[in-house]
N, C-alpha and C positions, 0 to 999 in steps of 0.2 A: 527544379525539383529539389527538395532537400530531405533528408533524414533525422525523423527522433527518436531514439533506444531512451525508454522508461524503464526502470526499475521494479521488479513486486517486493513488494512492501508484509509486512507484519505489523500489526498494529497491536494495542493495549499491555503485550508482554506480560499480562499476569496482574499484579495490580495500580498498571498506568492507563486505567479505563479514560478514552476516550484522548488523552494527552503521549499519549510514548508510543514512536515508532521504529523501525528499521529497516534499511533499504537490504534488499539480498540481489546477492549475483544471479538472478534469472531477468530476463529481458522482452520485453515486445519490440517491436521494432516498426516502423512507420513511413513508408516512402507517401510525401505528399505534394501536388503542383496544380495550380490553378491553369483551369482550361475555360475553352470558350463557352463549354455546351451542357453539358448535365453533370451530373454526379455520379461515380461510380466506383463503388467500393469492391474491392478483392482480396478476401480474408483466409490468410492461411495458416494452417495449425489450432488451435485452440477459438473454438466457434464456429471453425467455417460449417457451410451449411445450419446453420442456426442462427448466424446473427443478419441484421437488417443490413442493404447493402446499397443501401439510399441513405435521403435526410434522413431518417430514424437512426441511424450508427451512431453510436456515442461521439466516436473522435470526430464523426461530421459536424454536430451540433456543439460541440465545443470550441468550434473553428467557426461557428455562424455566429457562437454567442460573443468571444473573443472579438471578430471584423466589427462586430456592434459597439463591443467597447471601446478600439479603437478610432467609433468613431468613420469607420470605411464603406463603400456601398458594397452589399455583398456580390462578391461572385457568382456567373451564372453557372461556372462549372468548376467540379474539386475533383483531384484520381488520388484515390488513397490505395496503394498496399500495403497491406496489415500481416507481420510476420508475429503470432500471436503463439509465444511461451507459457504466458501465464495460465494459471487452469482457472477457469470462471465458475463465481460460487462458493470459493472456498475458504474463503478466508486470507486472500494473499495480496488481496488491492488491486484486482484487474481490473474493476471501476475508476480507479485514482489514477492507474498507469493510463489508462485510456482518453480520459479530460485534462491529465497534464499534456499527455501527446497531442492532444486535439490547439490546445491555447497555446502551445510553444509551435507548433506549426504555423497557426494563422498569424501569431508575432513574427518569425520568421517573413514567412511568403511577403504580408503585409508590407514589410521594411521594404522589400526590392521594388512593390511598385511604387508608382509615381502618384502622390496621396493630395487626395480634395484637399482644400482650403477647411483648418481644424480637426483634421485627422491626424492619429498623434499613435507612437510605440505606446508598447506597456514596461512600464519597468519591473524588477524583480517582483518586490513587492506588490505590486498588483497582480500580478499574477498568482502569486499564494493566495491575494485574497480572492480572484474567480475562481481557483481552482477548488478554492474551501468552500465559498459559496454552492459549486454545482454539486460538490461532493456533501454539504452539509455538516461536516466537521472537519480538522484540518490533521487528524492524528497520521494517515496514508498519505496526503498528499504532500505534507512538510518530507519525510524521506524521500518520498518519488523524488522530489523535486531538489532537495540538497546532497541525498546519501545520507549514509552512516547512521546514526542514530540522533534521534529529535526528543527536544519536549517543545509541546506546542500548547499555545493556549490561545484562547481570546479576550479579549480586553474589553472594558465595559462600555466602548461605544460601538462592540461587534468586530474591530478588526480583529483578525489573526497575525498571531506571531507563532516565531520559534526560535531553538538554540540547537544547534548543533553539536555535538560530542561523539566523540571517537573511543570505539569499544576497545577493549582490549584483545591481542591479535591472539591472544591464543584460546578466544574464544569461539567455535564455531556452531551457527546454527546447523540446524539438522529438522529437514522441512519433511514431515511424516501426513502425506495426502492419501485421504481416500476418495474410490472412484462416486459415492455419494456426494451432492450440494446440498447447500443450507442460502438460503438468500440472506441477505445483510435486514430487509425489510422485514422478516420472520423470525430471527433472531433477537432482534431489538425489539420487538413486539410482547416477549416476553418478558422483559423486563419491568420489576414492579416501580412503580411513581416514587414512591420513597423508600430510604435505607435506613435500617438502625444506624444512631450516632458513631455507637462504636466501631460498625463496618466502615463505616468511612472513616475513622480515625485510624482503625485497621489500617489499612489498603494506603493509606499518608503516609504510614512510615515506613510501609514495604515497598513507597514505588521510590520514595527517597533514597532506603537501602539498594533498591533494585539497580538505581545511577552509579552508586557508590562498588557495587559488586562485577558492573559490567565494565566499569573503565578502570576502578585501582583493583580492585580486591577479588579476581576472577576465581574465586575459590566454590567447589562445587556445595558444600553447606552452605556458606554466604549466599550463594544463586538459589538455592531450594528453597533456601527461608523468602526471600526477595522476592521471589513469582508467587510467594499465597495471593490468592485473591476472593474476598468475601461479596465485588459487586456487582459480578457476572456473569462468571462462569456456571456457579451450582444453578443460576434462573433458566440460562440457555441449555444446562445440559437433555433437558426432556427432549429437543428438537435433534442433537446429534449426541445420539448415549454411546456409542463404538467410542467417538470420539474424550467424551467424556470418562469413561473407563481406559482406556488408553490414558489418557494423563493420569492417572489415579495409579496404575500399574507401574509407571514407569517415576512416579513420585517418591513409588512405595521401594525403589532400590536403590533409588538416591537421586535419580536425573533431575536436574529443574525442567520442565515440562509444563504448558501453557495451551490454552488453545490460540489458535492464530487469527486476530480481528474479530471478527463474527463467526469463525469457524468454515468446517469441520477438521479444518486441518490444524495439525498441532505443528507446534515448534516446541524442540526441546533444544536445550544447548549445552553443547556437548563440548567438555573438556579433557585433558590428558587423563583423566582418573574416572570419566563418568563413560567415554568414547564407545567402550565395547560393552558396555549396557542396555544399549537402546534397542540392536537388532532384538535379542532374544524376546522380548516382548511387544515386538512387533507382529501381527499376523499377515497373511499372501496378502489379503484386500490393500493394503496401503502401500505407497510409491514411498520410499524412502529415499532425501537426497538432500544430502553435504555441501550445504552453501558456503558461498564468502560474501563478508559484508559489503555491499557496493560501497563504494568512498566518496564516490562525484554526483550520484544524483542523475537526471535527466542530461541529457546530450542533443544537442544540435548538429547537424553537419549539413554542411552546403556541400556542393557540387567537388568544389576545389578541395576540399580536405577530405574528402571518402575515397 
């Protein structure tokens, strides 16, 4: 049996659509071990009784898709416990935590058995790139799976890359969840096919400034200006408007404030000058909760180190 603790993640930060992410101190957690007989999933916290508890589970199929890339006959039987933090739906990457947890496990488990003739590990790097692949971009799954903060992009024969960079510490997120979802496939639905030039020239140089404000320059103007963003957010706001007004409120007194990936939840970041800002224009419907930036990404543990 081994254990993988993933990361939720925050993705676009305002105007790093689709490229800029950040891993936060909330966790899933995943006990998984190849058995003789069937599959059997047992999800606690955030889904249970809702989500599939067979082959349909994400982190099952991500371990069936993974054994095929390596190359391995699949297993007749998988036990997964799912100790599930993240809130699904919301904008926080409990998709991305779920498929890296599924491919770092079956890389795990894989390694320990005794492997056919051209069965083979996956290396880091490939692994970013299935995880990009099931996820269909790599913006969440580059943090899950390194920590800290990412730019990612892909390369024009389809691989994904990324860079890793360290925020500055006296930055902290402040992760503002309502008990409403938005799906990622609804969100992105209303986005229109093309942008004005200038929006996108827009959004280049605030997501440039947005690197430069989070790692040297954590000054709370610097961060306001840094999170505009003209290629997103105003298209999605019709699906989550609490949300959307909530960032508008909390802009209007100085907080840099974002919605978080595809929403509904916002992230604002919150520094020594902006900190006691954010309750009061919060209303009861929203969780309010004071992250720290994960640093390491996805986690592994075998037997002997837990």
């Amino acid at each position: 049996m081994i254990t993988v603790r993933v990361p939720a993640t925050s993705a676009n930060l305002g105007p790093g659509f689709d490229t800029l992410g950040l891993a936060l101190g909330m966790y899933d957690e995943v006990e998984a071990e190849l058995t003789g007989d069937q599959v059997q999933v047992t999800v606690e916290g955030q889904g249970e009784g809702e989500l599939d508890l067979g082959e349909g589970h994400l982190v099952v199929k991500a371990m069936r898709k993974t054994f095929d890339r390596m190359g391995m006959e699949q297993p007749s039987g998988i036990r997964l416990l799912c100790r599930n933090r993240i809130p699904h739906a919301r904008g926080l990457g409990s998709s991305s935590a779920a498929i890296c947890a599924g491919i770092l496990a079956a890389r795990a488990l894989g390694s320990q058995r005794t492997s056919p003739e051209g069965a083979r590990t996956l290396s880091d790097d490939e692994v970013f790139a299935l995880a990009t692949e099931m996820e269909g971009h790599p913006d969440n799954v580059a943090p899950c799976l390194a920590g800290n903060l990412t730019i990612s992009w892909t390369d024009h024969g389809g691989s994904p890359h990324m860079v890793k960079v360290t925020p500055d510490a006296r930055i902290r997120p402040v992760v503002l969840v309502p008990s409403a979802r938005v799906s990622t496939e609804t969100a992105r639905g209303l986005l229109p096919k093309d942008v004005p030039h200038k929006d996108a020239s827009f959004n280049a140089g605030r997501a440039a400034l947005l690197i430069a404000a989070l790692t040297l320059r954590p000054e709370s103007e610097l961060l306001l200006a840094a999170t505009e963003d003209r290629l997103h957010q105003k298209y999605r706001a019709p699906a989550m408007r609490d949300s959307a007004d909530l960032v508008e409120r909390l802009r209007a007194v100085g907080v840099p404030a974002v919605v978080s990936g595809a929403g509904p939840t916002v992230l604002a970041f919150s520094t020594p000058d902006t900190q006691d800002l954010i309750a009061p224009e919060v209303g009861n419907d929203w969780h309010i909760q004071l992250m720290d930036v994960d640093p390491d990404g996805a986690n592994v543990q075998f037997p002997e180190t837990r």
